[in-house]
VEXBAZA-564115 format. One record per residue (C-alpha): residue number from 1; x, y negated, z. Coordinates in Angstrom, 3 decimals, always signed. Example, Ala and Ser with C-alpha at 12.3 -4.5 7.8 and 13.67 -1.06 7.14 Angstrom:
<sites>
  num        c1        c2        c3
    1   +12.300    +4.500    +7.800
    2   +13.670    +1.060    +7.140
</sites>
This chain:
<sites>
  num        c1        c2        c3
    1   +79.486   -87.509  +143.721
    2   +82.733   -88.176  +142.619
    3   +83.792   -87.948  +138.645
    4   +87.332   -87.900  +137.601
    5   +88.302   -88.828  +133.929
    6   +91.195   -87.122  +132.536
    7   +92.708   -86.492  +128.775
    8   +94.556   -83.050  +129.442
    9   +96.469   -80.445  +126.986
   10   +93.487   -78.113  +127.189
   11   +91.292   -80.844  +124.727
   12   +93.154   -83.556  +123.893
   13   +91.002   -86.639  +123.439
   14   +88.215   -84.853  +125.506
   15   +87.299   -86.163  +128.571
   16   +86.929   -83.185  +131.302
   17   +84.904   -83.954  +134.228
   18   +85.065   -83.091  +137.507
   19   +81.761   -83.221  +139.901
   20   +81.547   -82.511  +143.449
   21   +77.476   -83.013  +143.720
   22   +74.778   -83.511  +141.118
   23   +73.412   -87.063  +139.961
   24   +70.240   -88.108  +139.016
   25   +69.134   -87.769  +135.372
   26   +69.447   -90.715  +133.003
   27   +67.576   -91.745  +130.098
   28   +68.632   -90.495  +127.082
   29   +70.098   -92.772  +124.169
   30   +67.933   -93.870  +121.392
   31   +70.217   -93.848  +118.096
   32   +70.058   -96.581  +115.314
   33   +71.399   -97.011  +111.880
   34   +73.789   -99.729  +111.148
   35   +75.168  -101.351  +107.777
   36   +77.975   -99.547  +106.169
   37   +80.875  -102.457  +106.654
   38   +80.967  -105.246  +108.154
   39   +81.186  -108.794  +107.033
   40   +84.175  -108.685  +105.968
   41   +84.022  -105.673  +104.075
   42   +86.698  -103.224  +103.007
   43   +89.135  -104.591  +100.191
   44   +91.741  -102.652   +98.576
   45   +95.247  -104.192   +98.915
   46   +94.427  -106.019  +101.998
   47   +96.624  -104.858  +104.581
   48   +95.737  -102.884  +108.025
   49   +95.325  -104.685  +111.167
   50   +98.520  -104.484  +113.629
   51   +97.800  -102.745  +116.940
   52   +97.931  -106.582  +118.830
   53   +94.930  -107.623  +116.989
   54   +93.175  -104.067  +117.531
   55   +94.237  -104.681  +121.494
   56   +92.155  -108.310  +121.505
   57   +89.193  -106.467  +119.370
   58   +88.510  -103.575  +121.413
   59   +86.272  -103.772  +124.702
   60   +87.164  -104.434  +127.655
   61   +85.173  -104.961  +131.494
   62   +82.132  -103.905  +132.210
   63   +79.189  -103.154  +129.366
   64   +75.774  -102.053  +129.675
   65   +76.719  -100.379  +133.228
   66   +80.010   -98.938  +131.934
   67   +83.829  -100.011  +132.910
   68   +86.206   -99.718  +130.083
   69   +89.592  -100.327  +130.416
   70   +92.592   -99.865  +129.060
   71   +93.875   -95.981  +128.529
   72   +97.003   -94.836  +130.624
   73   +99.871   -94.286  +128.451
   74  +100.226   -90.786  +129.875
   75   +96.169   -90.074  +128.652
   76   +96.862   -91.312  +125.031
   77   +96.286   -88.130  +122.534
   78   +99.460   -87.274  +121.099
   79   +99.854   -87.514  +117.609
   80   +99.859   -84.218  +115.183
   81   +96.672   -83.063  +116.989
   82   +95.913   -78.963  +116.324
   83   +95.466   -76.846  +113.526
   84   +91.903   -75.554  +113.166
   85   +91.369   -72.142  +111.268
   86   +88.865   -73.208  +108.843
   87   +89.853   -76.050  +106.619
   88   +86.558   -77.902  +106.103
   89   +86.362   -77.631  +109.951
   90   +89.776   -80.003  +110.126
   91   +88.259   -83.144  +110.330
   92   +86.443   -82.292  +113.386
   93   +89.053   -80.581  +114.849
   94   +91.018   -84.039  +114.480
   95   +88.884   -85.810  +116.430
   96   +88.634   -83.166  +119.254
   97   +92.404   -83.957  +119.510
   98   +91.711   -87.666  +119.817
   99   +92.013   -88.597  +116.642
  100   +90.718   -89.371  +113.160
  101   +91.828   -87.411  +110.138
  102   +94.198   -89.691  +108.392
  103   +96.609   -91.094  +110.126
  104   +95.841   -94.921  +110.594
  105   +98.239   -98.272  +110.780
  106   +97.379   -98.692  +114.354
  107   +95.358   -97.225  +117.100
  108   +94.368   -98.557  +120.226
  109   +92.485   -96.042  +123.061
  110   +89.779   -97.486  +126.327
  111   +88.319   -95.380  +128.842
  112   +84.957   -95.337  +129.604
  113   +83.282   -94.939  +132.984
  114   +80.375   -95.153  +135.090
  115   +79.918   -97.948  +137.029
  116   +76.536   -96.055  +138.662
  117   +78.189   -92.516  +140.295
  118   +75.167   -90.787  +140.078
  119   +75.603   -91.215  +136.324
  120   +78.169   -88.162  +135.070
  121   +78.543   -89.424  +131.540
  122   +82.205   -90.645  +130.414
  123   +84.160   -90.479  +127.742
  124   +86.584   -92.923  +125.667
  125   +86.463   -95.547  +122.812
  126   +89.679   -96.157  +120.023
  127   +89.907   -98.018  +117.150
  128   +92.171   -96.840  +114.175
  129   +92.624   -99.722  +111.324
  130   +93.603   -99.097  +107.847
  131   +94.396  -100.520  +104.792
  132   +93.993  -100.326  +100.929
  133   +90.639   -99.660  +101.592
  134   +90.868   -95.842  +103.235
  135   +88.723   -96.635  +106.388
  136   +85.746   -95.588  +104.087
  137   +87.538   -92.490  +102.866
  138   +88.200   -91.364  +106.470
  139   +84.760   -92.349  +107.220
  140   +83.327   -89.865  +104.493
  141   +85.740   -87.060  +105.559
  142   +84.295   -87.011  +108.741
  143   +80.460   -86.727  +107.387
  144   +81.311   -84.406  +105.368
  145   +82.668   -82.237  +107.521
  146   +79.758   -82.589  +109.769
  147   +77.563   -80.895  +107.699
  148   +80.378   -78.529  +105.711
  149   +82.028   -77.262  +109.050
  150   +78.853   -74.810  +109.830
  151   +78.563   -72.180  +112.936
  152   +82.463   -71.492  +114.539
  153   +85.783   -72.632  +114.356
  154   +88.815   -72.369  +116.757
  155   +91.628   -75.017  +117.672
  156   +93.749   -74.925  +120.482
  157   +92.854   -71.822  +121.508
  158   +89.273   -72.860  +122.124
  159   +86.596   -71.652  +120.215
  160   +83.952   -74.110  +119.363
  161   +80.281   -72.990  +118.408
  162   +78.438   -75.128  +116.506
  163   +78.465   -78.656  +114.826
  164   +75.341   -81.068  +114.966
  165   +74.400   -83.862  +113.540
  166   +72.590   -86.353  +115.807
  167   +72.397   -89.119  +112.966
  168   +71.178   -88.808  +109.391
  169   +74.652   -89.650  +106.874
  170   +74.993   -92.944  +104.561
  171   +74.534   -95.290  +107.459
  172   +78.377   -96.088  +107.740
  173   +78.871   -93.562  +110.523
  174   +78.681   -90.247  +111.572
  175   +77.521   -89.060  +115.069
  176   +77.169   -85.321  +115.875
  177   +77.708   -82.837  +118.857
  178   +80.278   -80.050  +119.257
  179   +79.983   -76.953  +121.851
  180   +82.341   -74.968  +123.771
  181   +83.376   -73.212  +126.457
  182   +85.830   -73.976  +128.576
  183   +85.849   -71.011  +131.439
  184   +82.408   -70.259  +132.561
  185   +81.416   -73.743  +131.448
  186   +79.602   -75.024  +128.448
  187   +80.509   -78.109  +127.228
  188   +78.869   -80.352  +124.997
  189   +80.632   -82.983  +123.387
  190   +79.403   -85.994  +121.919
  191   +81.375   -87.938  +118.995
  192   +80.030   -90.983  +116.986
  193   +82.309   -92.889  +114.371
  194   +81.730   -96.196  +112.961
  195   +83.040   -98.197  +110.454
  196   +83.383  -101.933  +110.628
  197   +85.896  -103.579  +107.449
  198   +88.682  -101.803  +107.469
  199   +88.421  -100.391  +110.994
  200   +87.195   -97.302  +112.263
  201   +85.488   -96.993  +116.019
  202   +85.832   -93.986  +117.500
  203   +83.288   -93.222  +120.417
  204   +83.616   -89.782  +122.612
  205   +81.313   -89.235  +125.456
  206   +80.465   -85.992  +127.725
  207   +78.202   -85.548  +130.548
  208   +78.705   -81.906  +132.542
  209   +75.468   -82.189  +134.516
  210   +73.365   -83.266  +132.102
  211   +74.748   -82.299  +129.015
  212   +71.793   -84.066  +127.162
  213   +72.624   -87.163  +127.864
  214   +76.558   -87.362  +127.184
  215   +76.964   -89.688  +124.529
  216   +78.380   -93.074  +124.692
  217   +74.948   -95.477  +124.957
  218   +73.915   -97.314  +122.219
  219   +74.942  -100.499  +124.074
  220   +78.622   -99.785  +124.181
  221   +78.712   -98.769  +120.749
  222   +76.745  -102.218  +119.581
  223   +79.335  -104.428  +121.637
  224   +82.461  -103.080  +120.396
  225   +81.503  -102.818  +116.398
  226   +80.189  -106.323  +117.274
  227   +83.361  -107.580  +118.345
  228   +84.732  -106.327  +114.857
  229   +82.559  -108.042  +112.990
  230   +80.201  -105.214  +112.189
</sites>
C-alpha cells in the first residue's frame, strides 16, 4: 500500500489520502486529560514566542512509529482560511483550513506519517504562539464551538455533517471529529488542540481505511506538548 500526504485547495490543512490496497487495522487511541497550562503558565503582557523558537519546540524524527518532519512550503495553509455559513460553526471551520481562529504571532506546521505502511493514518501537527495571554481565549473558542456548532455547516464548498466531541471540555484542550464527503467518499477527520503557556498545539489526523482510528496517537500528542513544557 502506498499513502500519499498532501495539503490541497479542496481542504486546506486536511490531509487527503491516497491508498492503492488496504492495511491492517490498528489499535485505536486511548484519550487522556491533561492540565490546563503548562509550567509556565499564561501571563498577560508577556510577549509571543517568535517562529525560531516555535521551529526548535516542535517535533521532529520519528515518534511512537510516526515520521514528522518539516511541512513543504508549498503544503503550508494559506492564511485567511474560508468563510463558513454559520457563525458559531467559524471556529471549526478555521481549523479545517489549517488554522486556529485568531490569528497567532507565529506558526510553525510538521507532517505526520507512518513509518508502518500498512498503517493509513496521517495527518499534521502546528504550533501557533500568542501573547497577552489569548492562547486561552483561542483555546475556549474552539470548545465552544465544539459543542455550539451542532448538525451541518458548509465551507469551501464542502458540506460538513456533524461535530463530535471525543474529549470531555475543561481539560485545556479540545478534541472532536468532523464528517464529510468528498466525492463518493466519507471522510472523517480528527482534530485535537492543546494548550501549553502561551502556545497552542494543533494536531490533525485522518485515516481513509479505517476511519476509526484516524487521530494523531496519544504518543505524538504527549511528546510535542512535552517539549513545550506542558
Amino acid at each position: 500500500m502506498r499513502t500519499t500526504t498532501r495539503i490541497t485547495a479542496v481542504l486546506v490543512g486536511a490531509v487527503l489520502v491516497t491508498t492503492a490496497a488496504c492495511g491492517a487495522d490498528s489499535d485505536r487511541d486511548r484519550t487522556r486529560t491533561r492540565p490546563a497550562t503548562g509550567p509556565a503558565g499564561t501571563v498577560p503582557g508577556r510577549a509571543a514566542l517568535g517562529k525560531s523558537a516555535l521551529d526548535e519546540a516542535a517535533l521532529a524524527g520519528t515518534v511512537a512509529g510516526y515520521k514528522v518532519t518539516r511541512t513543504a512550503a508549498r503544503d503550508v495553509p494559506p492564511e485567511g482560511g474560508y468563510a463558513v455559513n454559520r457563525k458559531e460553526c467559524a471556529p471549526i471551520g478555521a481549523l479545517i483550513g489549517g488554522h486556529l481562529p485568531e490569528k497567532p504571532a507565529a506558526e510553525v506546521f510538521r507532517t505526520v506519517k507512518p513509518v508502518d505502511p500498512k498503517n493509513a493514518t496521517v495527518g499534521n501537527v502546528w504550533l501557533s504562539s500568542y501573547g497577552d495571554g489569548r492562547a486561552a481565549r483561542v483555546l475556549d473558542a474552539v470548545d465552544t464551538a465544539v459543542d455550539t456548532c451542532g448538525g451541518s455547516f458548509t465551507t469551501a464548498g464542502l458540506t460538513y455533517h456533524s461535530v463530535e466531541r471525543v474529549r470531555s471540555s475543561g481539560s485545556g484542550e479540545a478534541a472532536f471529529r468532523v464528517t464529510a464527503d468528498v466525492g463518493r467518499q466519507r471522510l472523517t477527520m480528527n482534530y485535537r488542540v492543546v494548550r501549553s503557556g502561551d502556545v497552542v498545539a494543533g494536531f490533525y489526523g485522518v485515516n481513509m481505511l479505517h476511519p476509526e482510528d484516524g487521530a494523531i496517537p496519544d504518543a505524538v500528542v504527549d511528546a510535542q506538548v512535552g517539549r513545550l513544557g506542558g
